[in-house]
C-alpha positions in Angstrom: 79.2 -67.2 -51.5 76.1 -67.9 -53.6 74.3 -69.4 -50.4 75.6 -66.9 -48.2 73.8 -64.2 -50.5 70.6 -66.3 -50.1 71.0 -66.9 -46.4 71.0 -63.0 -45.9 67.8 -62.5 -47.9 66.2 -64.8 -46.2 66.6 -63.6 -43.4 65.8 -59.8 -44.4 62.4 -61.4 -45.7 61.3 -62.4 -42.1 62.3 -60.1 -40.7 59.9 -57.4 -43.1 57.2 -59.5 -42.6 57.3 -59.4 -38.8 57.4 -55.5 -38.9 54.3 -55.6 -40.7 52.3 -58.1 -38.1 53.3 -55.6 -35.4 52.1 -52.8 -37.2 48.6 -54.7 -37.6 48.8 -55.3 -34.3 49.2 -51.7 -33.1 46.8 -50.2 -35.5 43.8 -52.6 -34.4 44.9 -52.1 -30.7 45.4 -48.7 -30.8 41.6 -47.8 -29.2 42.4 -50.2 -26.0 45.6 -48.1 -25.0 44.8 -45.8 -22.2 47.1 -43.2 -22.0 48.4 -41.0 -18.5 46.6 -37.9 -20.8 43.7 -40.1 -21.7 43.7 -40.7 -17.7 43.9 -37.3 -16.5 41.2 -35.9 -18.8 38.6 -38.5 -17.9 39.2 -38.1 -14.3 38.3 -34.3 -14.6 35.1 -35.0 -16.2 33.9 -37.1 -13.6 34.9 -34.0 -11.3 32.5 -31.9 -13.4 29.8 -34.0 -13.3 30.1 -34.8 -9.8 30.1 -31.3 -9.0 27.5 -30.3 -10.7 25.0 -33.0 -9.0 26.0 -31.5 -6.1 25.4 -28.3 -6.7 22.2 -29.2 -7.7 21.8 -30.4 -4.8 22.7 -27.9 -2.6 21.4 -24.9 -4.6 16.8 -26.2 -4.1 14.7 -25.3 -6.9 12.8 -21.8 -6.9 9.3 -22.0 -5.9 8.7 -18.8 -5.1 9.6 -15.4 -7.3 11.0 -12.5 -5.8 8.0 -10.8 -7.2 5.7 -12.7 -4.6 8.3 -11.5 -2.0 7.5 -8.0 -2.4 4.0 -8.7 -3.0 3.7 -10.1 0.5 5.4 -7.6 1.7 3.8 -4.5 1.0 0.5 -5.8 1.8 1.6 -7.0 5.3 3.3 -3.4 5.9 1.1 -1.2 3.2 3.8 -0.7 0.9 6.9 1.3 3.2 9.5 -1.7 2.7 12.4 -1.7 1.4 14.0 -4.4 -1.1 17.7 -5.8 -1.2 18.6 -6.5 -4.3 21.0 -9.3 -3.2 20.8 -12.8 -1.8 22.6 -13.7 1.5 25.6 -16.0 -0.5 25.8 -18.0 2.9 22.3 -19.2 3.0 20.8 -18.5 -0.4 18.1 -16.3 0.8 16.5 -13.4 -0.2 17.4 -10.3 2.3 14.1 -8.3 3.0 14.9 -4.6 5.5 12.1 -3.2 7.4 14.1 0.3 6.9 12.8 2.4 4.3 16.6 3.9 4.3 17.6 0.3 3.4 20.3 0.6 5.5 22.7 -3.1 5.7 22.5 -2.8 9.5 18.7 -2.4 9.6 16.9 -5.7 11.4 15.6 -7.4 8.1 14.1 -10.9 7.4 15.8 -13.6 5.0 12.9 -15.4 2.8 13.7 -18.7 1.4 12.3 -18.7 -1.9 13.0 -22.5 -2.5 10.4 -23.5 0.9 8.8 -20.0 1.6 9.7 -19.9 5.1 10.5 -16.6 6.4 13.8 -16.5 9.1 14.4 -13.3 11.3 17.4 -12.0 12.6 18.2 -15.0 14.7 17.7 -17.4 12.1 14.3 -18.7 13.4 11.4 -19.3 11.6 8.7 -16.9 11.9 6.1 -17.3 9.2 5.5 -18.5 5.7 5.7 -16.9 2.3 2.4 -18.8 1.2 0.3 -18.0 4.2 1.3 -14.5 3.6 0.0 -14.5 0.2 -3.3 -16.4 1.1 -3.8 -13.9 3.8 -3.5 -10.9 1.7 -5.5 -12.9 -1.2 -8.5 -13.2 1.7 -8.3 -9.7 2.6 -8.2 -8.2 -0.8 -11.2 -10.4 -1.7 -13.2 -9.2 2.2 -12.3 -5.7 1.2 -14.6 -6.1 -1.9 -17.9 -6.5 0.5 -17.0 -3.4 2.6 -20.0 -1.6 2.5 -23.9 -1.8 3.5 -26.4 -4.1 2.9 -30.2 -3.6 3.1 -33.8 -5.6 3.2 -37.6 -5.1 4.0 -40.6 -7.4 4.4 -44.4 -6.5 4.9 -46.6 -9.1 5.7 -50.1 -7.8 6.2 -51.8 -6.1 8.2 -49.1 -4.9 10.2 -45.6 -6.3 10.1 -42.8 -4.5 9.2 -39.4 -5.9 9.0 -36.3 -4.3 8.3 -32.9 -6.0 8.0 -29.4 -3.6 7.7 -26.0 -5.1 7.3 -22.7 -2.7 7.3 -19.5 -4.7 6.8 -16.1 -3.2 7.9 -12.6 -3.9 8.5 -11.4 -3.8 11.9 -7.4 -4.3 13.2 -7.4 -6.3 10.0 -10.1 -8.3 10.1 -13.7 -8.2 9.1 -16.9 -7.8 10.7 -20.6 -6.6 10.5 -22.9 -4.9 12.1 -26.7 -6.3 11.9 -29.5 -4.1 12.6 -33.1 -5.8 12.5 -35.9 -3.9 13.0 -39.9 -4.5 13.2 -42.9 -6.7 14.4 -42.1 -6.9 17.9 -38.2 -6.9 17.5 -34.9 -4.7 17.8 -32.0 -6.7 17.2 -28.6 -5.3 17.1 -25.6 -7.3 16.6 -22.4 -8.1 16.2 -21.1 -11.3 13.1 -17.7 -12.1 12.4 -17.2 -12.2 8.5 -15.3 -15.0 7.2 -15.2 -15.8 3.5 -13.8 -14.8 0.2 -14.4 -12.7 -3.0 -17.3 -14.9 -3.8 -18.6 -15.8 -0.9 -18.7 -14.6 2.9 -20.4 -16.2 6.3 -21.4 -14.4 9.1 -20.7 -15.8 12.5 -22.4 -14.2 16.0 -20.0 -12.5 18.2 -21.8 -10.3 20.6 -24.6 -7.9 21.2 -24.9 -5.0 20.5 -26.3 -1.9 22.6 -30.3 -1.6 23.0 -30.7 -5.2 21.7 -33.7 -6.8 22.9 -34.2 -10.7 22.8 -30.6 -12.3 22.6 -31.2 -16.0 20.7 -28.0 -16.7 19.7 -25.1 -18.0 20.8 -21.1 -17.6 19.9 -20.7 -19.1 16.8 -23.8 -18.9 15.3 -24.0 -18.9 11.6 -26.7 -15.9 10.9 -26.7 -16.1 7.3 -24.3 -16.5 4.2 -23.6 -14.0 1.3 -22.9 -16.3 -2.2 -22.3 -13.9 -5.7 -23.8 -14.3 -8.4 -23.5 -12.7 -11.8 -25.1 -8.7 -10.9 -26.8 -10.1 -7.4 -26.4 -11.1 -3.8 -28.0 -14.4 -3.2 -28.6 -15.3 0.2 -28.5 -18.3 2.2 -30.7 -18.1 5.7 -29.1 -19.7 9.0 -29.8 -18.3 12.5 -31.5 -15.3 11.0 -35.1 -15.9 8.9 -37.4 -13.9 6.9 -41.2 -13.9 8.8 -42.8 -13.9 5.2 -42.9 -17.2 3.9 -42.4 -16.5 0.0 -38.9 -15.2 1.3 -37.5 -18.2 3.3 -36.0 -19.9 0.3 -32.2 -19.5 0.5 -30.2 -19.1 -2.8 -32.6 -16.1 -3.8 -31.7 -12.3 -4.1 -33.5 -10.5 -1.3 -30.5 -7.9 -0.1 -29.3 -4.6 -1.8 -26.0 -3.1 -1.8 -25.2 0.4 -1.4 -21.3 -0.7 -2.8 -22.7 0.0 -6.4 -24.1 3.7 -5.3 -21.4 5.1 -3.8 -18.7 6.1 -6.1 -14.8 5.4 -5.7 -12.9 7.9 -2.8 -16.7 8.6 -1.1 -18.2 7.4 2.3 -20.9 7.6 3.9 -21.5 10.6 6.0 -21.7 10.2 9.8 -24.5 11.9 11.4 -26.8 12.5 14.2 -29.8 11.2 12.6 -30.0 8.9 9.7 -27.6 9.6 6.6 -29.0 6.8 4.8 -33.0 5.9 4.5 -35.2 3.2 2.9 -38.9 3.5 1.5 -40.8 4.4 -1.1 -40.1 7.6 -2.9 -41.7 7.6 -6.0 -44.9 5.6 -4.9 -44.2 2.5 -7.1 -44.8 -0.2 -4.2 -41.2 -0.6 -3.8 -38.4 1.0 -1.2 -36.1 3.1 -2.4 -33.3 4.9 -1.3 -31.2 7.9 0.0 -28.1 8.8 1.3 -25.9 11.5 2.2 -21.8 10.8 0.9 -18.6 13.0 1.5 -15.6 12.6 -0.5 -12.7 11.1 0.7 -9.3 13.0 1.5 -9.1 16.0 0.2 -7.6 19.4 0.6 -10.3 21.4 1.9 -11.1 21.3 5.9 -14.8 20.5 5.3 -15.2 18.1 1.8 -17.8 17.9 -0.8 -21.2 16.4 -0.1 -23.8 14.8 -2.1 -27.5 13.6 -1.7 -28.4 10.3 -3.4 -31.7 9.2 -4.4 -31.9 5.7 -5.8 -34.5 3.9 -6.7 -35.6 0.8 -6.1 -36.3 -2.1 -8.4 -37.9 -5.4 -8.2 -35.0 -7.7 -8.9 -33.4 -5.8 -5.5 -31.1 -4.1 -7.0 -31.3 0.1 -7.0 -31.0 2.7 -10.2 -29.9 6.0 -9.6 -32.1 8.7 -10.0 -30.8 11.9 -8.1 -27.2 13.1 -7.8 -27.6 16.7 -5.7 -24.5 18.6 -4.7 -26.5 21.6 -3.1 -28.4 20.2 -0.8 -26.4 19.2 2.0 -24.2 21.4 4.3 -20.8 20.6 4.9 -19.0 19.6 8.1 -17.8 23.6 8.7 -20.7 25.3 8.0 -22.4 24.2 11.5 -20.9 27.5 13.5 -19.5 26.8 16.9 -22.1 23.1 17.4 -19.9 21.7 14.8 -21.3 19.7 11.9 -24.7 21.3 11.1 -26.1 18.1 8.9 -29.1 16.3 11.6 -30.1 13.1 9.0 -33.0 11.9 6.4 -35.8 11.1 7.1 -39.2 9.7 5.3 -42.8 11.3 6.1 -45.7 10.1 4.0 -43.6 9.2 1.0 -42.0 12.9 1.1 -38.1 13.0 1.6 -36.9 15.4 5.1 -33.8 16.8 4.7 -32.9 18.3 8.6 -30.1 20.7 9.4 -29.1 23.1 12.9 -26.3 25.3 14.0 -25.3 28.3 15.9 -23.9 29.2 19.0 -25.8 31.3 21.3 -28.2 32.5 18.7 -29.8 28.5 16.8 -31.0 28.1 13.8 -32.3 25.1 12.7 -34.7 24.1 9.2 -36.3 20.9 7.0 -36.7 20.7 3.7 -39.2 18.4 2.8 -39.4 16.8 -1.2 -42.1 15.2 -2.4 -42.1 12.9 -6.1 -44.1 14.6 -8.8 -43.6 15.4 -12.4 -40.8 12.8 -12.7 -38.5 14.6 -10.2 -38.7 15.4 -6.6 -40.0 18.8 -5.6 -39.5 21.1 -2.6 -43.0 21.2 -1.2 -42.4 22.4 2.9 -40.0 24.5 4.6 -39.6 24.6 8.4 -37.4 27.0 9.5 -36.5 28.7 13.2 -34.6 31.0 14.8 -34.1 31.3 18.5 -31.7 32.2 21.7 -30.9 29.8 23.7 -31.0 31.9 26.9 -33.8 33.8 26.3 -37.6 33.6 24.6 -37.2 37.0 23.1 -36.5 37.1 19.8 -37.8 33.8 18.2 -38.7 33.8 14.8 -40.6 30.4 13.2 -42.3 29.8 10.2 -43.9 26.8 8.5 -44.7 26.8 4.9 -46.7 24.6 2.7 -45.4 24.9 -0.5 -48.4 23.4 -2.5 -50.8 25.5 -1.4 -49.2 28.5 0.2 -50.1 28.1 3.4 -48.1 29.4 6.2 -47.6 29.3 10.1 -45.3 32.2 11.8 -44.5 32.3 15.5 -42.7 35.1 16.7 -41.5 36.6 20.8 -41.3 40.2 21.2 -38.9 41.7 23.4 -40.8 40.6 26.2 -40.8 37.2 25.2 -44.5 37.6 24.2 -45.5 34.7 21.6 -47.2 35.9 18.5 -48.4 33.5 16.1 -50.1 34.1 13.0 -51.4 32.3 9.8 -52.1 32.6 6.1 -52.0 32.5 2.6 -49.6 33.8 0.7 -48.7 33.9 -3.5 -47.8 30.4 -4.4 -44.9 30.3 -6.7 -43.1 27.5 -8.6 -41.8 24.6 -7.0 -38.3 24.3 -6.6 -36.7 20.7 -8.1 -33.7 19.1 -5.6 -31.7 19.5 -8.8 -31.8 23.2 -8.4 -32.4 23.6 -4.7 -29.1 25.3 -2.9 -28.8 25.5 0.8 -26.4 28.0 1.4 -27.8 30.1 -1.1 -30.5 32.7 -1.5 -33.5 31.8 -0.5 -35.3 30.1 -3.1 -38.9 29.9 -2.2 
């Protein structure tokens, strides 16, 4: 019985200590049991991951904003576009209308802002995002040259050259017309400007009316425009100063009128000359005035102004004279229509010219002269006549300084009487003061 006891405790020994060897052995192989959970969850992960590369993939990287969407946009249609606020889900494009209603039926164009192509309706590719932006990046940088450009040489004893430029915009793009005027020439012609904010080129394109000699050729670099700081340095090509101390390129030689003429003005049009070069104030060096009319405004014939600048060695101008009386307005011409004739410049005195009527005319000049630090109305022409008949005519030139006068009248019978004298000299009337339309002042 004794060894039977024994025998069982024994065995209940071994068999406790082989329980505890399989509990080792499942505790330190516990991490290298996959389970069907363990399975599943890893599985789904991969998924994720998977899926997300290839939406990456699928959905490219943003290179453009929606920002430079609009931006090309309104400058391509000046601003009457309308904007979807949505992308197309199918292709991941931005959705531009060309209806300002922004109707979802209007024909619009789909801009992919990963490449910057543009698609119409048919899903072709029509244009690019970037050249859009470069495009309207040129043309806002061209629009900063609109606008005229002027230079004058003497070399003695007796030639005269003048050089106008006049930059505008045209069906979008940009061109210039070059005037050049003097010893033994008249050329008038036609330049292509090409360029940037910086810098502009202008290329020969054609004649022009009443030009003379015709040396160049399609293509043609004339000259080149390069900014610098305050000035316009230019760089000679096709076209070339006569005077020798101006043939070095890279100088300032040109003045700009952009700097006179104020923001929502223009030049005025006119029969004559609305802007005139030479020398006012009897310094040596040209100077400058010109008739401007505001843009746009409410009123069927717009303010007018006479400008007076003067000129300055380093070719740049100062203004001197802002005169808002002096010039008629576009109405005030009777049944010929604008009444204002041009400038012009007569022994360093300024000549202000205006005419109008119908069956009766009237026409005058005003003629200012520099003195006493301001310019001073010195002459009056002024005449009055029928177009149908002599009878009538009443003309009278004055001289100002010294009181001089000239009448010519027609009696009834057409009969010219002229007569001369002397009469009271009074004070001289400054532009500042002088009014036109008003009572007459002298």
């Amino acid at each position: 019985m004794k060894k039977i006891i024994t025998l069982l405790l024994l065995i209940a020994f071994i068999t406790s200590c082989s329980m505890n060897d399989s509990d080792q052995m499942n505790v330190s192989d516990k991490s290298d049991i996959t389970t069907v959970g363990d399975i599943t969850e890893d599985n789904q992960k991969e998924e994720t991951e998977a899926k997300d590369i290839n939406n990456s993939m699928q959905t490219p990287i943003q290179k453009y904003s929606i920002d430079d969407v609009k931006r090309a946009f309104e400058g391509l249609n000046n601003g009457f576009i309308y904007y979807f606020s949505d992308f197309n889900n199918d292709t991941q494009r931005y959705m531009v209308s060309t209806d300002a209603t922004g109707h979802a039926t209007a024909y619009h164009y789909e801009v992919d802002l990963a490449t910057g192509d543009i698609y119409n309706e048919n899903n072709e590719v029509i244009n690019s995002l970037n050249d859009m932006l470069k495009s309207i990046a040129t043309s806002q940088s061209l629009d900063s040259w609109i606008g005229d450009y002027s230079f004058s040489e003497f070399v003695p004893p007796d030639q005269n050259m003048f050089y106008s430029i006049s930059i505008f915009k045209e069906n979008d793009r940009y061109f210039a017309e070059i005037n050049i005027d003097g010893f033994q020439t008249m050329e008038r012609l036609k330049a292509e400007v090409e360029g940037g904010e910086n810098s502009v080129k202008f290329i020969f394109s054609e004649y022009l009316p009443d030009n003379m000699l015709e040396p160049y050729k399609v293509g043609d670099i004339l000259l080149r425009f390069e900014r610098e700081n305050l000035g316009i340095n230019t760089f000679w090509g096709k076209i070339s100063p006569i005077d020798e101390k101006n043939s070095q390129s890279g100088k300032v030689y040109f003045k700009t009128l952009n700097s006179l003429i104020p923001k929502g003005w223009h030049l005025v049009e006119a029969y004559g000359e609305s802007k005139i070069e030479g020398d006012l104030n009897a310094d040596g060096i040209a100077d400058l005035a010109l008739v401007i009319e505001e843009n746009n405004t409410d009123e069927s014939a717009p303010q007018r102004l006479l400008l007076i600048a003067i000129g300055k060695e380093d070719n740049s101008y100062s203004l001197a004279v802002t005169a808002d009386k002096a010039i008629l307005r576009a109405d005030e011409g009777g049944i010929m229509g604008d009444p204002f004739v041009g400038l012009s410049i007569d022994r360093g005195s300024l000549l202000i010219s205006h005419q109008g009527g119908s069956a009766w005319r009237w026409s005058n000049t005003y003629r200012f002269r520099y003195q006493n630090d301001g310019w001073y109305l010195i002459g009056a022409t002024e005449d009055w006549f029928h177009t149908q008949s002599s009878a009538g005519r009443e003309y009278e030139d004055i001289n100002l300084i010294t009181g001089d006068y000239i009448k010519i009248e027609t009696d009834e019978n057409g009969k010219e009487i002229k007569t001369q004298g002397n009469r009271e000299k009074k004070e001289l009337v400054n532009l500042l003061d002088f009014n036109i339309s008003g009572q007459r002042q002298f």
